[in-house]
C-alpha positions in Angstrom: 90.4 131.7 97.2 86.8 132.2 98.3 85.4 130.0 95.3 88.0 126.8 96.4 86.5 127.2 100.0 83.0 127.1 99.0 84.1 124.0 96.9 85.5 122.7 99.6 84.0 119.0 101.0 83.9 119.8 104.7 83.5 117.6 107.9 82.7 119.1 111.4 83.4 116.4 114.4 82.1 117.6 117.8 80.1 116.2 120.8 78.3 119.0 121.1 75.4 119.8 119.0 75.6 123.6 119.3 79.2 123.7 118.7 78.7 121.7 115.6 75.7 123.9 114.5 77.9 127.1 115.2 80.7 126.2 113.0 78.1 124.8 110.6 76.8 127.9 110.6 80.2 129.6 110.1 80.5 127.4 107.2 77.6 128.4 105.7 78.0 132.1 105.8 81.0 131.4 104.0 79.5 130.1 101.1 80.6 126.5 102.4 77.5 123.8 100.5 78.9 120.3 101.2 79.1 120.0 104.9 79.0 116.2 107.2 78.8 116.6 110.6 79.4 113.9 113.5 78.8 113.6 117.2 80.8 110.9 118.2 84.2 109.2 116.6 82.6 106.3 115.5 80.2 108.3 113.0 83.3 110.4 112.1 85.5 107.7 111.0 82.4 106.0 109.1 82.2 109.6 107.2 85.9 109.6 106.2 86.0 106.2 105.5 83.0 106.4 103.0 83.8 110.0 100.9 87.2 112.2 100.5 87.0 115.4 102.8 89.1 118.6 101.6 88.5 120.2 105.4 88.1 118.2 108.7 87.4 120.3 111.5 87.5 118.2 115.0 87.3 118.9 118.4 89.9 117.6 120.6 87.9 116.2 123.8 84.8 114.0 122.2 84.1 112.8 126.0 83.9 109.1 126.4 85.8 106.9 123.7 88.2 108.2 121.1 89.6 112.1 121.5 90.4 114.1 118.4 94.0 113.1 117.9 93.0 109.5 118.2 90.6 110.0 115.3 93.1 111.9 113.0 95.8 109.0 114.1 93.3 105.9 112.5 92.2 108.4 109.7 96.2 108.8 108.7 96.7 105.2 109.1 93.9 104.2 107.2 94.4 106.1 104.5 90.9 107.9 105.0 93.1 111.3 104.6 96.1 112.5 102.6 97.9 115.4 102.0 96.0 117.5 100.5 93.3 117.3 103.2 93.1 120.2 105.9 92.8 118.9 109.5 92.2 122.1 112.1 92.1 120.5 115.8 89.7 122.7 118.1 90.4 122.6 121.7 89.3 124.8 125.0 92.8 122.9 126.5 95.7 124.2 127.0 98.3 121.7 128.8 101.6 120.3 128.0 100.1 117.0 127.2 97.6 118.5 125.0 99.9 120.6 122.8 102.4 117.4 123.1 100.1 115.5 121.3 98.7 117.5 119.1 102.7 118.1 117.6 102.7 114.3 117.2 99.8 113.6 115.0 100.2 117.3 113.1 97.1 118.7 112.1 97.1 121.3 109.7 96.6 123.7 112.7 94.8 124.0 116.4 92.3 126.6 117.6 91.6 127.4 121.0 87.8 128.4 122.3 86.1 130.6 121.4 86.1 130.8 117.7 85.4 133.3 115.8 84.3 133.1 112.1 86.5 135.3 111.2 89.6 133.3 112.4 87.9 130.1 111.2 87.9 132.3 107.5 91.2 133.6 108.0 92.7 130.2 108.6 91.1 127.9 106.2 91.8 130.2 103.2 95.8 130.1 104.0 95.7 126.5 104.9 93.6 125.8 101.2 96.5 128.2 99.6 99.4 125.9 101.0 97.3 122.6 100.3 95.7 123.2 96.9 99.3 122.2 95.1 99.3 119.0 96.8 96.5 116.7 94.9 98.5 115.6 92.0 101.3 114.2 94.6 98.4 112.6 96.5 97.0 110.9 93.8 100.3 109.3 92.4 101.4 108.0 95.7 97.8 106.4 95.8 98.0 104.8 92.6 101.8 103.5 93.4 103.7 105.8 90.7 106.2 106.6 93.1 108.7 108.7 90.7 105.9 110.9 89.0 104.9 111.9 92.4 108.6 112.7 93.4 108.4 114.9 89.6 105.2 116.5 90.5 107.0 117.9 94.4 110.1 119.0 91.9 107.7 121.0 90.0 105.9 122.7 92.8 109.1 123.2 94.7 110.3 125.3 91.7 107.0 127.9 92.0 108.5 128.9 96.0 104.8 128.6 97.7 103.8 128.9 101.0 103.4 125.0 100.9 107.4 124.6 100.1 108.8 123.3 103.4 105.5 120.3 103.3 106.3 119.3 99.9 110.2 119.2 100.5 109.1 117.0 103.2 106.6 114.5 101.5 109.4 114.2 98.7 112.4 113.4 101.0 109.5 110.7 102.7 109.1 109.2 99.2 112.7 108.5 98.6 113.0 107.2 101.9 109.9 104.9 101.2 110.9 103.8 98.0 114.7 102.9 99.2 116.7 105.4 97.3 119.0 106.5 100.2 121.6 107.9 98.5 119.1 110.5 96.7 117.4 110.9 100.3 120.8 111.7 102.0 122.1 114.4 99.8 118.6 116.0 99.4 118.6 116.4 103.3 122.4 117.4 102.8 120.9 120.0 100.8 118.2 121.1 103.2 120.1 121.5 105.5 123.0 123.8 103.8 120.5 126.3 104.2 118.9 126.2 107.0 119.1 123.8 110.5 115.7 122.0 110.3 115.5 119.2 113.3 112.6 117.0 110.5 115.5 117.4 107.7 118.4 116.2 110.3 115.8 113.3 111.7 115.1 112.4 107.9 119.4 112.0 107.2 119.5 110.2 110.5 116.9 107.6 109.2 118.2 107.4 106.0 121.8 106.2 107.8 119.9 103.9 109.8 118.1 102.2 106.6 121.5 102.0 105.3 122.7 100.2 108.7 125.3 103.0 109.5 123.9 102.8 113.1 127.1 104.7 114.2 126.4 107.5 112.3 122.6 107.6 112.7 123.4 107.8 116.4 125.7 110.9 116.2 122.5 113.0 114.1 119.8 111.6 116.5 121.7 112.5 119.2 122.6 116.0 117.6 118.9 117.0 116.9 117.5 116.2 120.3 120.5 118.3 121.5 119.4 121.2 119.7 115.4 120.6 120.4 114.6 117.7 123.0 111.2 118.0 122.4 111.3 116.8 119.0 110.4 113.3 120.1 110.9 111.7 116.4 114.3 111.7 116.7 114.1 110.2 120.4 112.0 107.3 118.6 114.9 107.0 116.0 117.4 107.3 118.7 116.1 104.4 120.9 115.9 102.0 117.5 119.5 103.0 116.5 120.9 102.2 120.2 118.6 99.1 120.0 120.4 98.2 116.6 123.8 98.8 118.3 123.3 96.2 121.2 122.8 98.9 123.9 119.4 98.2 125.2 119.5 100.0 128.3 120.6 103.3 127.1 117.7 102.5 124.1 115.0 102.4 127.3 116.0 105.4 128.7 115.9 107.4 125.8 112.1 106.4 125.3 111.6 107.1 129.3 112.4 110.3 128.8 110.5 111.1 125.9 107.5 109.7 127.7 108.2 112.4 130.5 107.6 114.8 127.5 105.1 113.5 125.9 102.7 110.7 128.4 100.1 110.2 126.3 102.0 108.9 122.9 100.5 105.3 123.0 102.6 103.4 120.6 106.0 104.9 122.2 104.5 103.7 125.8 104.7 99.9 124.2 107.8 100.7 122.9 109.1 101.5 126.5 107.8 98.2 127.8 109.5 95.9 124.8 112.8 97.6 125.4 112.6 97.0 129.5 111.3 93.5 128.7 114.4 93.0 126.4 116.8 94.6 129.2 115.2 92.6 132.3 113.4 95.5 133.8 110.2 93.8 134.5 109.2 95.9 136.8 109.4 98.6 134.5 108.3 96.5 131.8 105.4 96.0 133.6 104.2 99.4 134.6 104.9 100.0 130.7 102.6 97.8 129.3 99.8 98.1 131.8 99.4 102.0 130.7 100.0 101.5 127.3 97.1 99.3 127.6 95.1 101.8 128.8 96.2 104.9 126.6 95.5 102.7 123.7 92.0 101.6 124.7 90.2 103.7 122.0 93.5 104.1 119.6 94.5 102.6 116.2 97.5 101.5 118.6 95.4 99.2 120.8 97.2 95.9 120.3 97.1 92.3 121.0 100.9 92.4 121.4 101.4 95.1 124.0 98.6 92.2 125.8 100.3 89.4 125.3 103.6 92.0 126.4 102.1 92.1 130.1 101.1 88.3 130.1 104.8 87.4 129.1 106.3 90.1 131.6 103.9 88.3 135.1 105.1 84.8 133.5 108.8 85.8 134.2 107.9 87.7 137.0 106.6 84.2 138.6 103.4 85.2 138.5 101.7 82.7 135.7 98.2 82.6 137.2 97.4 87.0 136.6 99.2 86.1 133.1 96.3 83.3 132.3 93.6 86.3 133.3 95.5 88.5 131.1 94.9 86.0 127.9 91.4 85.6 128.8 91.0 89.1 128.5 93.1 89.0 125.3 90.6 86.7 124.0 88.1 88.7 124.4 89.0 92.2 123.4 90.4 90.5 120.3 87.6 87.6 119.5 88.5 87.6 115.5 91.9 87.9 115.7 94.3 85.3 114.6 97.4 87.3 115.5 95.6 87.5 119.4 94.9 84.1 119.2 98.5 82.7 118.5 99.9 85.1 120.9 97.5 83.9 123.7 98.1 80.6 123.0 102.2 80.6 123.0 101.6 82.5 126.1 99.6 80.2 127.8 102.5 77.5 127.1 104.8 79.3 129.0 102.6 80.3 131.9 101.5 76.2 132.1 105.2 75.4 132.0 106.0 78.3 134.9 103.2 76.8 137.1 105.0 73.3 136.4 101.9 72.0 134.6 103.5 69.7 131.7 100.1 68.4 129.9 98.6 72.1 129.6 101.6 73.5 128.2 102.0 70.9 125.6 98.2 71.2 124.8 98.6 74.9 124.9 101.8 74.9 122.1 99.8 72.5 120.1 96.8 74.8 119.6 99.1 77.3 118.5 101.3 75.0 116.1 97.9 74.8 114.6 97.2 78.7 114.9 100.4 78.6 113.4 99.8 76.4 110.7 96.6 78.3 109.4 98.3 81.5 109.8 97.8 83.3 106.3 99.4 86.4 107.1 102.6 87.5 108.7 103.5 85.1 111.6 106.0 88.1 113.9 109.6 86.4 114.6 109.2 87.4 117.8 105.9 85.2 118.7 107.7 82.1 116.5 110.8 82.6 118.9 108.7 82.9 122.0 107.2 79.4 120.8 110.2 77.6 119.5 111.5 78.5 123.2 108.9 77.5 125.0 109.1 73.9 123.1 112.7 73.8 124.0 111.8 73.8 127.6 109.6 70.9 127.2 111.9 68.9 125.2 110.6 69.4 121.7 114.0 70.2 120.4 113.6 69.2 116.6 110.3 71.4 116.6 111.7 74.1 117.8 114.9 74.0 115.4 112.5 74.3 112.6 111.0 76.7 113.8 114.0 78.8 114.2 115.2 77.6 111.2 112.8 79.6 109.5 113.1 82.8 111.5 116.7 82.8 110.2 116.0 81.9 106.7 113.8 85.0 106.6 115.6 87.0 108.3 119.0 85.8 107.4 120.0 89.7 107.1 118.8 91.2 110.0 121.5 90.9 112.8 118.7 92.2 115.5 116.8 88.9 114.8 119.7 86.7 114.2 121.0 87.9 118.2 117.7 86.8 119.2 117.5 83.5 117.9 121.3 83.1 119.3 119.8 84.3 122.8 117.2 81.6 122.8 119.9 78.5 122.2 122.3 80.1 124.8 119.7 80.5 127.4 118.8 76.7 126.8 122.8 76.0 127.1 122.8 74.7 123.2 125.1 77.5 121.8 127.4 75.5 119.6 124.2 73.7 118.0 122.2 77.2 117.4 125.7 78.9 115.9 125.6 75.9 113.6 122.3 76.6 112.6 122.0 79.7 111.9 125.0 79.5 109.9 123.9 76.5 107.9 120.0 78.3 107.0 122.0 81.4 106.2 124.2 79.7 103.5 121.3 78.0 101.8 119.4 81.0 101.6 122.6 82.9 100.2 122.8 79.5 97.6 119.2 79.9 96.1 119.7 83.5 95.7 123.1 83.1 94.0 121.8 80.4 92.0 119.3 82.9 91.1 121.3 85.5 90.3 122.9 83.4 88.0 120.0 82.2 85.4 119.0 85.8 85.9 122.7 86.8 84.2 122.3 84.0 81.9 118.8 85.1 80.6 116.8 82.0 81.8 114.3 84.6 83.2 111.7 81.4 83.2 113.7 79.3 85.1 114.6 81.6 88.1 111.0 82.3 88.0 110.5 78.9 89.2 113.2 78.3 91.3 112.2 81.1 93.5 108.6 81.0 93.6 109.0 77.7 95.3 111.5 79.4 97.6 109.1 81.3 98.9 106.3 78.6 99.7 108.8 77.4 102.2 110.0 81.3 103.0 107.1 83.6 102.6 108.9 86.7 104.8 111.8 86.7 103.0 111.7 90.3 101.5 115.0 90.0 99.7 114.0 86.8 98.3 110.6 88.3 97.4 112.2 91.2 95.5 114.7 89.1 93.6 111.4 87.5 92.0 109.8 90.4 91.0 113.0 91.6 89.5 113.1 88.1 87.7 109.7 89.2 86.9 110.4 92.6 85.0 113.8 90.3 83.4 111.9 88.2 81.6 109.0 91.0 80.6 112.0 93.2 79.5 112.9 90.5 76.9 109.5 88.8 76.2 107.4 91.8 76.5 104.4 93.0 79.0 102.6 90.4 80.5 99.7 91.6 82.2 99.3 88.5 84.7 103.1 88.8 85.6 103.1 92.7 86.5 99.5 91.8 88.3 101.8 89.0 90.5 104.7 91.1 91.0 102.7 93.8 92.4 101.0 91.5 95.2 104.8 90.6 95.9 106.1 93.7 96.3 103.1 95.0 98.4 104.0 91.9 100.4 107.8 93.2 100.4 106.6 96.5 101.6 104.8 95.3 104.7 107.9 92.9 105.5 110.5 95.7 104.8 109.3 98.9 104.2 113.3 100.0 103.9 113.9 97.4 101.5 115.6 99.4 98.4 114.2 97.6 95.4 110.6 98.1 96.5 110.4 101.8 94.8 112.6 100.8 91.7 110.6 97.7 91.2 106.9 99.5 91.4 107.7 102.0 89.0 109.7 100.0 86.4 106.0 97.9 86.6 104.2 101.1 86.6 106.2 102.1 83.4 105.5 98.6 81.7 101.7 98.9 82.9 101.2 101.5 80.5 101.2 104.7 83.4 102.6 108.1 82.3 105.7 109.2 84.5 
């Protein structure tokens, strides 16, 4: 164990330079050779984002700017860090909120001040023991091959390690990822025969919810955070299942009272302020947005959206003109941000409109048809709906149509959505019209598919190919659609043989399908049939 530590690649992130020289030290007397050291986040993050780390050891409070949980939150979300990668939080605090957050972004472990370096010794060398088994899972969930990585936590699972209950977990996350429910239900069923485990319960509650058995998902939610209402996961889940279910105010107040528990969780505070937004508490909605603002200043949750949240919330409130300062400032926190910049402008339209100024709105919705138009990645359904509205108002009815036209044809399976775009027609009085609609984009969408289907069942692999990539010019966030070209894909390599460019194109796809739909449950089956016909050992 000694000779893996002194391998060991080892960053120390502290503000204070005698801190970081005694742990350094520590380090050092252990045998430790490779060791970074930081001062500040921003030379942290450069370090992880430049070299793989096997230890990170960070101290929570960094003083001004990002803390220690905010760095270990971008690091996990830019993939700077994986699983086998120790992350050991030092802190001299010990609050609620403290301890709250640390739970939520789970380090390996926490130490309190002082340190000793025999603790420091103690823990590393059991944290390396439960961690060393996880590299070959790491590095086949980098490189896509999804079902050798599910093999490799089968074969380490069968050895009984002290690392058993993390690699039961990253397995049941990997069939959740790659859409294989019904393996992910009855390997929590299994879990939890043995034991009552409130991550294993939360995991079967999601995999329901995937499945759209909201009911269901509800009653497991509901049961964990009986059993442990601090395990704030489940209260995430929760609020998306009631949200699913149509009952948005019960959704609010079961994020309200997990940020009670847990204040600082930026990306649950926004979540809070969309849900009283979507339930007419405003001034709720409000109060949300304006500190999720602020507990995301420095975070990999700091957001355009959760601004352009607070500029829509004082345009309903009837307060347009401290919505207009709001964009400016969204301009210029996000200057090279397209996303930002579409938002702002849609939001401007409504605000104009609000302070009865005709001419402004319309020039306001035309920069952002052509934001729109330029768009090259995801354009949200929400920001389209917010526009096609805000044209509605001001009489541009057959732009607006379109424009919800596509949301349905993308979305032509996602009843959340499909509400929404019925809310906007019956708030402008044109139910009938928007029920016609909707219905009519849903069929055709249903017809190219089926027509797909079929030349797929008849073997004209080539043609369905071309009938569906020119679906998706015209539909480019339809994941289902997406996915049934890919499969045409593999269809026609499993009867012509590999084609290099082909598996190269159906991987961008899928990628594409992943960031629409990460629960869509051909995503996993497609990558690693293309892994298989890329030549990659399972």
């Amino acid at each position: 164990m000694a000779i893996l530590l002194k391998q060991s690649a080892t960053l120390v992130i502290d503000d204070f330079q005698s801190m970081r020289s005694m742990l350094m030290s520590f380090l050092k007397t252990m045998g430790v050779a490779k060791i970074d050291n930081a001062g500040t986040a921003k030379e942290a993050l450069a370090f992880l984002a430049a070299k793989k780390y096997d230890i990170v050891i960070c101290d929570y409070n960094l003083g001004h700017g990002q803390n220690g949980q905010q760095i270990l939150e971008e690091a996990k979300h830019k993939n700077y860090i994986g699983y086998s990668t120790i992350w050991v939080m030092v802190t001299a605090e010990k609050t609620m909120d403290m301890f709250m957050g640390a739970a939520e972004t789970k380090p390996d472990d926490y130490l309190l001040k002082p340190i000793t370096e025999s603790l420091l010794e103690t823990r590393l060398n059991k944290l390396i023991e439960k961690k060393q088994s996880l590299e070959p899972i790491e590095k086949a969930v980098k490189s896509k091959e999804y079902a050798r990585a599910i093999a490799f936590c089968d074969e380490q699972l069968k050895t009984h390690s002290s690392s058993t209950q993390e690699i039961q977990r990253i397995k049941s996350d990997l069939l959740l990822m790659t859409g294989d429910f019904p393996a992910a239900k009855s390997y929590f069923e299994s879990l939890l025969t043995a034991r009552s485990l409130p991550w294993a319960k939360t995991g079967l509650g999601k995999a329901y919810f995937l499945t759209k058995e909201y009911a269901r998902a509800k009653e497991i939610f509901e049961d964990v955070l009986a059993e442990n209402k601090m395990y704030l996961d489940a209260a995430d889940w929760l609020s998306k299942t009631l949200d699913a279910l149509g009952d948005l105010e019960q959704a609010q107040n079961v994020l309200s009272r997990a940020m009670a528990l847990s204040p600082n969780a930026a990306g649950r505070q926004k979540s809070l302020a969309d849900a009283a937004y979507k339930n007419g508490a405003l001034d709720l909605a409000q109060t949300s947005y304006e500190k999720a603002i602020k507990l995301a200043e420095h975070s990999v949750h700091k957001s355009s959206s959760t601004y352009s949240g607070l500029a829509k919330v004082l345009t309903a409130k009837d307060d347009p003109e401290e919505a207009l300062k709001v964009l400016d400032r969204t301009r210029e926190e996000f200057k090279n941000d397209p996303d930002a910049a579409l938002q702002s402008a849609v939001i401007e339209g409504m605000a104009y409109q609000k302070m009865g100024q005709p001419k402004k709105a319309e020039a306001a919705l035309a920069k952002a048809e052509e934001l729109m138009r330029n768009q090259t990645g995801i354009v949200s359904a929400a920001v389209t709906m917010d526009m096609a509205h805000a044209l509605l108002k001001l009489g541009q009815k057959d732009k607006a149509c379109s424009l919800l036209e596509g949301v349905v044809k993308n979305n032509h399976e996602n009843a959340s959505i499909i509400n929404m775009v019925e809310a906007v027609f019956e708030d402008m009085g044109l139910s009938g019209e928007g029920s016609e609609l909707i219905k009519r984009s849903a069929q055709e969408v249903i017809g190219i598919n089926n027509q797909g289907v079929l030349l797929a069942n008849e073997g004209k692999f080539e043609e369905g190919i071309k009938l569906l990539r020119e679906a998706i010019k015209t539909l480019p966030d339809n994941d289902l659609m997406i996915a049934n070209l890919c499969g045409m894909m593999i269809g026609q390599m499993s009867k012509n043989g590999k084609d290099d460019r082909l598996i190269f194109e159906a991987r961008e796809h899928l990628d594409r399908v992943r960031k629409i739909n990460p629960a869509n449950k051909k995503y996993g089956t497609y990558m690693n049939i293309l892994n298989k016909l890329a030549g990659v050992s399972a």
